[in-house]
TIDREN-970794 format. One record per residue (C-alpha): x, y, z; residue number from 0. Coordinates in steps of 0.1 Angstrom, whole numbers, m for minus. Layout:
N
ATOM X Y Z NUM
...
END
This chain:
152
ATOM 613 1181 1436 0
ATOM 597 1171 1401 1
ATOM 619 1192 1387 2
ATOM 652 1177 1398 3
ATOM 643 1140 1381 4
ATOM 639 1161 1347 5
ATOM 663 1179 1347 6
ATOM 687 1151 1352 7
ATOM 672 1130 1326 8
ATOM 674 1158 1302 9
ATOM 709 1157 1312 10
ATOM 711 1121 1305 11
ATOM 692 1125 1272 12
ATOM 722 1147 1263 13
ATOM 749 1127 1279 14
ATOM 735 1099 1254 15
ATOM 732 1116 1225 16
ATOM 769 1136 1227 17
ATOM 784 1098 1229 18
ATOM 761 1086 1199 19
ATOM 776 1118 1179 20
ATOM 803 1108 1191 21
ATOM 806 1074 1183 22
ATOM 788 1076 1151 23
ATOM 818 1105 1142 24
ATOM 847 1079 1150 25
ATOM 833 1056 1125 26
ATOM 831 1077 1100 27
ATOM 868 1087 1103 28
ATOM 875 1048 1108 29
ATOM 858 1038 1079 30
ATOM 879 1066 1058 31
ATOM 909 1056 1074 32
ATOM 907 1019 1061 33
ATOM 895 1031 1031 34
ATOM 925 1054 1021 35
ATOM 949 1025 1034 36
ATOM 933 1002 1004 37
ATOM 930 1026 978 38
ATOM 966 1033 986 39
ATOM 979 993 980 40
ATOM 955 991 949 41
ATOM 969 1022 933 42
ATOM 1007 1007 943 43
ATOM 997 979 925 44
ATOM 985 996 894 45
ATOM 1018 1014 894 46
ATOM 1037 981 890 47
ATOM 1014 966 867 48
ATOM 1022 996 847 49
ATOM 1061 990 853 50
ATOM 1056 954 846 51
ATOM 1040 964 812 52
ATOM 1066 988 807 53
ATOM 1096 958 810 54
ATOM 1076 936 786 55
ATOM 1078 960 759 56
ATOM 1112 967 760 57
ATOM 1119 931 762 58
ATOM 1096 923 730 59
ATOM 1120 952 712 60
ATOM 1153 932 726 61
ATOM 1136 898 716 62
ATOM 1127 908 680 63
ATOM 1161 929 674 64
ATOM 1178 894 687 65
ATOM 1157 876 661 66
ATOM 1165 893 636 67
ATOM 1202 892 645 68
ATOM 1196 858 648 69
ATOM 1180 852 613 70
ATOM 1211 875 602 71
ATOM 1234 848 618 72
ATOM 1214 817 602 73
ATOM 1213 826 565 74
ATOM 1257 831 570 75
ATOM 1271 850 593 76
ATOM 1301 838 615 77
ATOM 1296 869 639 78
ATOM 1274 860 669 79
ATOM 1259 895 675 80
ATOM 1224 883 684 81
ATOM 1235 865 713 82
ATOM 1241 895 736 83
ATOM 1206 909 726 84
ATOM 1189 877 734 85
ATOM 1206 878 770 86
ATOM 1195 913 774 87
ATOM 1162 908 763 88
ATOM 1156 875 784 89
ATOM 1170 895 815 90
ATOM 1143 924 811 91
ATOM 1120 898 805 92
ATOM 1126 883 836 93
ATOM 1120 919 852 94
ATOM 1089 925 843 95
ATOM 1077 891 855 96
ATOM 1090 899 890 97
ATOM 1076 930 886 98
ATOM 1040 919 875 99
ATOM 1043 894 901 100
ATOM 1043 922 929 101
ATOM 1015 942 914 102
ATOM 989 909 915 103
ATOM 998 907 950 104
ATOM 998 941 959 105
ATOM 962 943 944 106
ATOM 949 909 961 107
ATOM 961 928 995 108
ATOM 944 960 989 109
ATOM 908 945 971 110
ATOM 879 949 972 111
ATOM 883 980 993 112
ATOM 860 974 1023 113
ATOM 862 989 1057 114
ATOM 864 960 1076 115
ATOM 875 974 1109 116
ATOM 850 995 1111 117
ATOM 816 972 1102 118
ATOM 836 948 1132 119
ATOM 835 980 1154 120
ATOM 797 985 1143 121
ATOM 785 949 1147 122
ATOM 796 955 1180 123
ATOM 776 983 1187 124
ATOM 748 972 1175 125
ATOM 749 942 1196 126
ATOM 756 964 1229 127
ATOM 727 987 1220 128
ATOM 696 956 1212 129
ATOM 716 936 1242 130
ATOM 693 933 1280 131
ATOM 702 961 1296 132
ATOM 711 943 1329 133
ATOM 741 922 1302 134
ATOM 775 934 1308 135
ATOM 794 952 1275 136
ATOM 811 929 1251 137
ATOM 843 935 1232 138
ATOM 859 964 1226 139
ATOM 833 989 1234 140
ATOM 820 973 1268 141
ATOM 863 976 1272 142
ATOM 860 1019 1269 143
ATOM 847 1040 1299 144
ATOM 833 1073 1287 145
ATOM 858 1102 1300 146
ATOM 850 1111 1335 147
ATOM 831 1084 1345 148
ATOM 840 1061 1372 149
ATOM 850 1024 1375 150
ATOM 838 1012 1407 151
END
């Protein structure tokens, strides 16, 4: 009959230590999950900095080749050529500030890459683990039932 209590503790040692591996193994994946979602805004956002940078170069070329159409124009000219270059170059200009505009946000969204969900998810844990045992769960693991278990 000694035997029998043992045995079913041992059990119970295992039963314990399968949803620990278990548990600890979802974090893991949770934590990488939230990870790869952030490092996928911030590089988003590096990609239209880079866009935005691109747009503000070609608009420097427009500007200067309309300034110097322009200078053209001043010293005697009775052609307005520059004009149409310094349209073009303000309207690439204003690109590239739309454009920078969506990459600060984009990389205010995604930093600093920390994985939020799943220190919440460990917090809570923790506190089910160090709480009385006689305390009922809280949160959203007191709200799982391990498979195959019961509610009464």
């Amino acid at each position: 009959m000694a035997d029998q209590p043992s045995s079913e503790m041992a059990r119970a040692i295992q039963d314990v230590t399968e949803r620990a591996q278990l548990l600890i193994r979802e974090e893991v994946e949770l934590a990488k999950a939230e990870m790869t979602e952030k490092v996928t805004k911030l590089i988003k956002g590096a990609v239209f900095g880079i866009i935005a940078g691109l747009f503000a170069v070609f608009a420097l070329i427009y500007l200067l080749h309309a300034l110097s159409w322009g200078i053209w124009e001043l010293i005697g000219s009775d052609d307005n050529f520059w004009l149409g270059f310094l349209i073009t170059g303000v309207l690439i200009l204003i690109f590239g500030i739309i454009a920078g505009l969506v990459a600060v946000r984009l990389i205010k969204r995604g930093s600093p890459p920390a994985p939020q969900m799943a220190i919440e998810e460990g917090k809570l844990i923790k506190a089910t683990l160090t709480a009385d045992p006689s305390a009922t769960p809280k949160g959203a693991v007191g709200a799982r039932q391990a498979p195959g278990e019961v509610a009464h």
